[in-house]
C-alpha positions in Angstrom: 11.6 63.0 -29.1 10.0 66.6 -29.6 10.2 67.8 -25.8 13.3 66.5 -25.1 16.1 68.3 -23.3 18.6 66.9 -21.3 19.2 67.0 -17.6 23.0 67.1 -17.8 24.4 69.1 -20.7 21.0 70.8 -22.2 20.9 69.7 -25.6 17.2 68.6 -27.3 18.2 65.6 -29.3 16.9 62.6 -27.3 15.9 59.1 -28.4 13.2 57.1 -26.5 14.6 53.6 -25.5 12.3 52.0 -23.6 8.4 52.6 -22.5 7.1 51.3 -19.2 4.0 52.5 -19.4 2.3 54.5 -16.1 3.5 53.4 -13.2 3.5 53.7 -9.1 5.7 55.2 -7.2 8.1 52.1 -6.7 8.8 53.0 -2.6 5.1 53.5 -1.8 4.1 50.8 0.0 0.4 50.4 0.8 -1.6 50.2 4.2 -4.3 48.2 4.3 -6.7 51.4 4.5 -4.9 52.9 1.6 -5.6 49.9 -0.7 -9.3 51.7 -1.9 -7.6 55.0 -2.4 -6.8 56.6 -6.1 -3.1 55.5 -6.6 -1.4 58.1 -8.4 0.7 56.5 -11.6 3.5 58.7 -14.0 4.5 57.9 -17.0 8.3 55.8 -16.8 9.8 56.3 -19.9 13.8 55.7 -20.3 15.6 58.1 -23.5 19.3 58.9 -24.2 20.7 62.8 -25.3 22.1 62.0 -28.7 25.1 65.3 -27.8 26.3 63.8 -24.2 25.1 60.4 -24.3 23.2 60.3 -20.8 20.2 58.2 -19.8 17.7 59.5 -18.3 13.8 58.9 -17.6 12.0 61.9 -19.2 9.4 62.5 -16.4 9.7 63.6 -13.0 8.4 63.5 -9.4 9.4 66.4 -7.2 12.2 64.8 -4.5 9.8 65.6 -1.8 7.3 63.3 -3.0 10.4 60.1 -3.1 12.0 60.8 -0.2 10.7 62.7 2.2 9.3 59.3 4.0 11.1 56.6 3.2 11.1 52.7 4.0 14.0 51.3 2.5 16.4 51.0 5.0 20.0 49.7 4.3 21.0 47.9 7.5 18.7 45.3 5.9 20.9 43.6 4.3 24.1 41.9 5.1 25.7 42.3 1.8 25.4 45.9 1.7 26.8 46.2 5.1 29.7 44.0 4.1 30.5 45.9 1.3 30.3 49.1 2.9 32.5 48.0 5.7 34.8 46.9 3.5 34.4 50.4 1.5 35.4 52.3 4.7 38.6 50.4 5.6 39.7 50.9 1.9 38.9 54.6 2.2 40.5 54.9 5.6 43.7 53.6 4.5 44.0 54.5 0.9 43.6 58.2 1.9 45.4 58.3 5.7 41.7 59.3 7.3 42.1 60.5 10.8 41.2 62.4 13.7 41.5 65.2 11.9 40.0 64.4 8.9 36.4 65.4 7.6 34.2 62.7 5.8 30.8 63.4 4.7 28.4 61.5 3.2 25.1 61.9 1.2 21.6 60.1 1.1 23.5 58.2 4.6 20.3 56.4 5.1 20.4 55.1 8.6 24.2 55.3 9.4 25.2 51.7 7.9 27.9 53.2 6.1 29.1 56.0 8.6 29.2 54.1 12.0 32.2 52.6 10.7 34.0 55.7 10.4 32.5 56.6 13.9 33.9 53.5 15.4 37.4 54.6 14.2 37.1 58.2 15.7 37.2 60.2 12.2 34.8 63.0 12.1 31.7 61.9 9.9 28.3 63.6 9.0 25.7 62.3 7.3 23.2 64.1 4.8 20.1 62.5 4.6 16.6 64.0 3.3 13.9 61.2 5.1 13.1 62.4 8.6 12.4 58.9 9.7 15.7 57.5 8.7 17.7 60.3 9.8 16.2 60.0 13.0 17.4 55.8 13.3 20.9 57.3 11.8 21.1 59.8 15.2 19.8 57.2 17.5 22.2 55.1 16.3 25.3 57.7 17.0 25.5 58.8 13.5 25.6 63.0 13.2 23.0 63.0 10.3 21.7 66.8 8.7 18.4 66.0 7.5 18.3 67.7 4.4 18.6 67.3 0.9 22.2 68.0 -0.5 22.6 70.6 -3.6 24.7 73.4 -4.2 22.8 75.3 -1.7 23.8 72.8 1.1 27.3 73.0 -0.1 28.1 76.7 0.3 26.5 76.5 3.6 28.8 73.7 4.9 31.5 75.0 3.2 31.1 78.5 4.3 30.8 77.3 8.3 34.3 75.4 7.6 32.9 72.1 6.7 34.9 70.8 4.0 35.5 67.5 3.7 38.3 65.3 2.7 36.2 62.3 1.7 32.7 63.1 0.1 31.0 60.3 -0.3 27.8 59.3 -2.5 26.5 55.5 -2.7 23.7 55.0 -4.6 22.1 58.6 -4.7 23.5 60.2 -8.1 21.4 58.7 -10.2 18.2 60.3 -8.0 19.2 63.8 -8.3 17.1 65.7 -10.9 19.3 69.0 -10.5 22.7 66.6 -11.8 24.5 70.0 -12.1 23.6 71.9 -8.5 24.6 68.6 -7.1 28.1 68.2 -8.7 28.4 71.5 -8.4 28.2 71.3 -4.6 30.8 68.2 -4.7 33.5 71.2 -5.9 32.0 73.2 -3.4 32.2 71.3 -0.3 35.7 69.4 -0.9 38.7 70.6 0.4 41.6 71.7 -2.1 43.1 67.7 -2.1 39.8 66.0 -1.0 38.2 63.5 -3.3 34.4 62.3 -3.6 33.7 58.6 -4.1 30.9 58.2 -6.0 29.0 54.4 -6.3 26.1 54.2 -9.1 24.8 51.1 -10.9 26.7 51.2 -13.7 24.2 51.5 -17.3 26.1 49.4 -19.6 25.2 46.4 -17.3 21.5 47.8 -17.4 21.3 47.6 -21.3 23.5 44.7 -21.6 22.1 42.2 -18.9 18.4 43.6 -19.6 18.2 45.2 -16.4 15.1 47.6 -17.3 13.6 46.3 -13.5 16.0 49.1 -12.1 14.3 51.8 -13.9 12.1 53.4 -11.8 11.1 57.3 -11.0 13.6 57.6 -7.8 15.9 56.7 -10.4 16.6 59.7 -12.9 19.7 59.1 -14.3 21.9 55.9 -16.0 25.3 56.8 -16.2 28.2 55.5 -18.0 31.5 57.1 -17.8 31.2 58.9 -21.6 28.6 60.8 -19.9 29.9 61.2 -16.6 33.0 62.5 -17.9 31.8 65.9 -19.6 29.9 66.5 -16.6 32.3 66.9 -14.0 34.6 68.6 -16.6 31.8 71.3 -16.4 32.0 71.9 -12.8 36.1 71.5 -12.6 36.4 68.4 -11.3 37.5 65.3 -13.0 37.6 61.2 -12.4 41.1 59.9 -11.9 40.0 56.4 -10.9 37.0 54.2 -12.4 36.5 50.2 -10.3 34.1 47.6 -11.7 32.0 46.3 -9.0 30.0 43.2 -8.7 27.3 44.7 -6.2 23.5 45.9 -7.1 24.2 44.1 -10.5 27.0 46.1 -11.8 27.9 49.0 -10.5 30.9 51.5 -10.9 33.2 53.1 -8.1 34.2 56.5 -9.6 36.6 58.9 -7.8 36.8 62.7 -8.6 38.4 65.8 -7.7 40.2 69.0 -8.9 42.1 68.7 -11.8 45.7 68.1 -11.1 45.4 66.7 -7.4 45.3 62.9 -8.0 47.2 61.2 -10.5 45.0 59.5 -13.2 44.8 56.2 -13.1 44.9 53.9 -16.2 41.3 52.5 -15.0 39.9 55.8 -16.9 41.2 55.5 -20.0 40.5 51.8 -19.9 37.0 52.1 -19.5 37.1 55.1 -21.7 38.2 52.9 -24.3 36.2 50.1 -23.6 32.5 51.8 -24.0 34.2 53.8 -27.0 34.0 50.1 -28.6 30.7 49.1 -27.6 29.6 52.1 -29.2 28.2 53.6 -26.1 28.0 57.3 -28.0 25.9 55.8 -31.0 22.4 55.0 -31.0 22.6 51.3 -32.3 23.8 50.7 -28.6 20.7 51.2 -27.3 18.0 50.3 -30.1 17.1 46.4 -29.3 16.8 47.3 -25.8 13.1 47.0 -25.9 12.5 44.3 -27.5 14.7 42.4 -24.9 12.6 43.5 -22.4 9.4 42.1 -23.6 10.9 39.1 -24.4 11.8 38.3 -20.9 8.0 39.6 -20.3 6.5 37.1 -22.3 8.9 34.1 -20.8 7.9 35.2 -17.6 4.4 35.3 -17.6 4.2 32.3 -19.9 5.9 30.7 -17.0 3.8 31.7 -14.5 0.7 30.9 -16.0 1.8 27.6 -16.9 2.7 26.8 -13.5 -0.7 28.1 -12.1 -2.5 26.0 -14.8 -1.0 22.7 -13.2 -1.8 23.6 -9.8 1.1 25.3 -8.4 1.9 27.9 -6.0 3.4 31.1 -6.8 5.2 33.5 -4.3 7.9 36.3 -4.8 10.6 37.4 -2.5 11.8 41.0 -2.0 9.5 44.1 -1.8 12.0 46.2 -3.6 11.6 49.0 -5.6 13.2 47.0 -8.7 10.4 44.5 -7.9 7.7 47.4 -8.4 8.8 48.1 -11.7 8.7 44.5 -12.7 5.3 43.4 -11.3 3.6 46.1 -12.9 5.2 46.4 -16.4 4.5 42.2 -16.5 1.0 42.8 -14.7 1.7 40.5 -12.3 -1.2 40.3 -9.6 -2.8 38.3 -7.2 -4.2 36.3 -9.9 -0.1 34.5 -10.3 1.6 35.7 -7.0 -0.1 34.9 -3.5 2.2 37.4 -1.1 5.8 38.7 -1.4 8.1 38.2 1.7 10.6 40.9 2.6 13.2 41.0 5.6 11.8 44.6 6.2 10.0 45.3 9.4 9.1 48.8 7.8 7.2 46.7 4.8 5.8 43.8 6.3 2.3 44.3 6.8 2.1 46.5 3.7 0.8 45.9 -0.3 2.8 46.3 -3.1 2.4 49.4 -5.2 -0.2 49.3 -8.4 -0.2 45.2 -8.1 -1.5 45.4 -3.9 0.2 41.9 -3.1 0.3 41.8 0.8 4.0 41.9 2.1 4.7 39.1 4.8 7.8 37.8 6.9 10.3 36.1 5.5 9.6 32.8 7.3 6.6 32.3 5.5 8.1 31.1 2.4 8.7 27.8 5.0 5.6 28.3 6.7 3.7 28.0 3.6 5.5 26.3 1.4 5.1 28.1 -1.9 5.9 25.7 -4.9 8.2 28.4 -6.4 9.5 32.3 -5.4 10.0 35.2 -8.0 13.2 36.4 -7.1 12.5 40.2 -7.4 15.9 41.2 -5.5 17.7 39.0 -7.8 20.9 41.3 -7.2 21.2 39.5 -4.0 20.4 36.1 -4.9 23.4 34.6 -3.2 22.6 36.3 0.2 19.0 35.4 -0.3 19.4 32.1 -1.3 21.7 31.0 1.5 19.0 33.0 3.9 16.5 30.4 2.7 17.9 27.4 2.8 15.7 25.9 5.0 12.9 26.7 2.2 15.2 25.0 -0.6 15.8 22.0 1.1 11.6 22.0 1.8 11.7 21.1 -2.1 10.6 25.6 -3.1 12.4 26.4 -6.1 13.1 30.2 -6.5 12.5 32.2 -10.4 15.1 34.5 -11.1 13.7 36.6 -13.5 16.6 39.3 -14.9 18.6 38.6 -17.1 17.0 35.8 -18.8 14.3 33.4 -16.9 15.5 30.4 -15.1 14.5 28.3 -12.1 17.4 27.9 -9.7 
C-alpha cells in the first residue's frame, strides 16, 4: 500500500488484506423518512503494518460521527450481562476492591457493567461519549462523564485526584483512532499499583474462523498480542496476564500496568509463543483471508437464492452492526430477506443501513413464520436460539452464516 502508515507505531509498510467495498455506517439505523435520503458510504478496507504487525481498517470516520448518538445498548442481552457480572465479582475479589477503592470504566454504555460495582458500595464512574446512553447510565444510578476518554481526559481526572485502581475497557480499544493518546491516558489515570483490564475480540479468531462480518468502521483496530505488546511498552506499561475468552466469538482479557507492579503471569509468554507459531508477524498469516471470505459469500447467497427459487421464506435475526457489514458486502436486500427482528426497542421500527430491510420485534419470527432466519448475531446463537424456541419448535430453521454456512 502507497499511503499507508500505521495507527500504532508509524511505520509505512502496510499490506491490504481484505476489501469490503463502500459501505454504511454499520450503527446508523434508518427512519422511515430517512429511507429517500443520500446515504453516505466509506470505503472499509482491512491492512496489516508489516514493522508492528497491527490490523487496522485504513479509512476513518471522525468519533463524533460513530458515537455521538448511539443505539446499541448493552443491557440487551443477557449474556453480556452475565458475563460482565461475573467479570465484576472476579475483579472485586482478585484485586481486594473496596470502599475505598476507585474503579473507572470507559465507553460504560448504559451502566450494565458498573451497577454491579455500585451495588457493592465501591466508588465507580463511568466514561461514556453518547449523550443518550449516558443519560439511561445516570438514570439508572451509574455516575457516568459523558465524554470521550484520551489522554486529555486522563490528566484532568488524574490531576482532580481521580486515579483509579481498576481501569476498565470492554469492547472500546479497538474504536479508538488516537491508540497512543488513549494508552497513554491508561498510565495516566492509574494509580502507582492499579491495573487496567482491557477486553477486545481477539484477531486471530477473526482471520482464523473468517470473521470479516466484525470489520466495520467503529472498528479501527484488530489486535493480537504481538501488536499489543510494543504498544504499551511505548507508554510504560506492560501486560502481565493474557485469558482466552469464549464471548463476542473470541475475544482476549488482557491486564496491564507499570512495569514491575504485578508479577507476569505464564499466560503471556504462552500466547506469545503461540501466535509466534502461527506466524502472526509474517504476511503468509494473513494472505488467503480474502478468498475465504468470498467463498462463504458465494455459499451464502447460493443458498438464499435457492431457497427463494422453491418458494421459501427468508428472514434474519439481529440488527447488529456485524450484520451491516454482512448484508451489504453479500448484497443482501429485500429481494432474499423480508425484515430482520432485533430485541432492541431503540431499532425496532427502523431500516437496516445501505440494504433498508425494516427492523421488527422479535416475536415476529412466530408471528410470521419465516421458513428460515439468517443468524447475523451468530456470536450469540446459544442465547438466541434458546430465546426462540417457540419459533424452532414452529418447524423455522435458523442460517448461521460465519464461519462456514450451515442450517442449525
Amino acid at each position: 500500500m502507497t499511503s499507508f502508515c500505521c495507527r500504532s507505531c508509524g511505520a509505512s509498510g502496510g499490506r491490504l488484506i481484505l476489501d469490503l467495498g463502500d459501505q454504511p455506517l454499520a450503527n446508523r439505523l434508518l427512519t422511515a423518512t430517512e429511507l429517500a435520503d443520500p446515504e453516505p458510504r466509506f470505503p472499509l478496507r482491512l491492512a496489516v503494518c508489516e514493522s508492528c504487525w497491527m490490523l487496522q481498517i485504513t479509512d476513518l470516520v471522525p468519533p463524533a460521527d460513530l458515537f455521538s448518538d448511539y443505539l446499541y445498548f448493552s443491557s440487551v442481552s443477557d449474556a453480556l450481562l452475565r458475563h460482565s457480572a461475573e467479570a465484576v465479582e472476579c475483579h472485586r475479589t482478585a484485586f481486594q476492591l473496596g470502599p475505598k477503592s476507585r474503579v473507572i470504566e470507559i465507553a460504560s454504555n448504559d451502566g450494565y457493567l458498573l451497577r454491579n460495582f455500585v451495588a457493592a458500595g465501591i466508588p465507580c464512574l463511568g466514561i461514556e461519549p453518547a449523550a443518550n446512553i449516558a443519560k439511561v447510565a445516570v438514570e439508572r444510578g451509574v455516575p457516568t462523564l459523558c465524554r470521550f476518554f484520551g489522554q486529555e481526559l486522563a490528566v484532568e481526572l488524574a490531576t482532580a485526584g481521580q486515579q483509579a485502581d481498576l481501569i476498565l475497557a470492554n469492547n472500546v480499544f479497538a474504536h479508538v483512532p488516537d491508540i497512543n493518546g488513549f494508552v497513554g491516558g491508561l498510565a495516566t489515570l492509574l494509580k502507582p499499583g492499579g491495573r487496567a483490564v482491557l477486553e477486545f475480540p481477539y484477531a486471530c479468531e477473526l482471520i482464523e474462523h473468517v470473521e470479516f462480518d466484525t470489520i466495520y468502521h467503529e472498528h479501527v483496530f484488530y489486535f493480537t498480542l504481538t501488536a499489543v505488546l510494543p504498544l504499551m511498552a511505548r507508554h510504560g506499561l506492560e501486560v502481565f496476564e493474557v485469558q482466552r475468552l469464549a464471548i463476542h466469538g473470541g475475544s482476549l482479557r488482557l491486564s496491564v500496568a507499570r512495569p514491575g507492579s504485578h508479577p507476569i503471569h505464564p499466560s503471556v509468554a504462552a500466547l506469545t509463543a503461540e501466535e509466534a507459531g502461527k506466524g502472526v508477524d509474517s504476511l503468509r498469516y494473513y494472505d488467503d483471508f480474502s478468498r475465504r471470505v468470498r467463498g462463504i459469500r458465494d455459499d451464502l447467497v447460493s443458498l438464499l437464492r435457492r431457497l427463494k427459487a422453491a418458494g421459501h421464506s427468508v428472514a434474519a435475526y439481529g440488527a447488529s452492526a456485524k450484520g451491516s457489514t454482512l448484508l451489504n458486502y453479500y448484497g443482501l436486500d429485500e429481494t432474499l430477506i423480508d425484515f430482520v427482528a432485533d430485541r432492541s426497542t431503540a431499532k425496532q421500527g427502523r431500516f437496516t443501513p445501505g440494504t433498508h430491510l425494516p427492523i421488527v420485534v422479535p416475536e415476529a419470527l412466530l408471528e410470521r413464520r419465516p421458513d428460515y432466519a439468517v443468524l447475523l448475531t451468530w456470536n450469540f446463537a446459544e442465547e438466541i436460539l434458546r430465546q426462540q424456541q417457540a419459533y424452532v419448535a414452529a418447524g423455522g430453521r435458523f442460517i448461521v452464516p460465519v464461519p462456514e454456512v450451515r442450517i442449525v
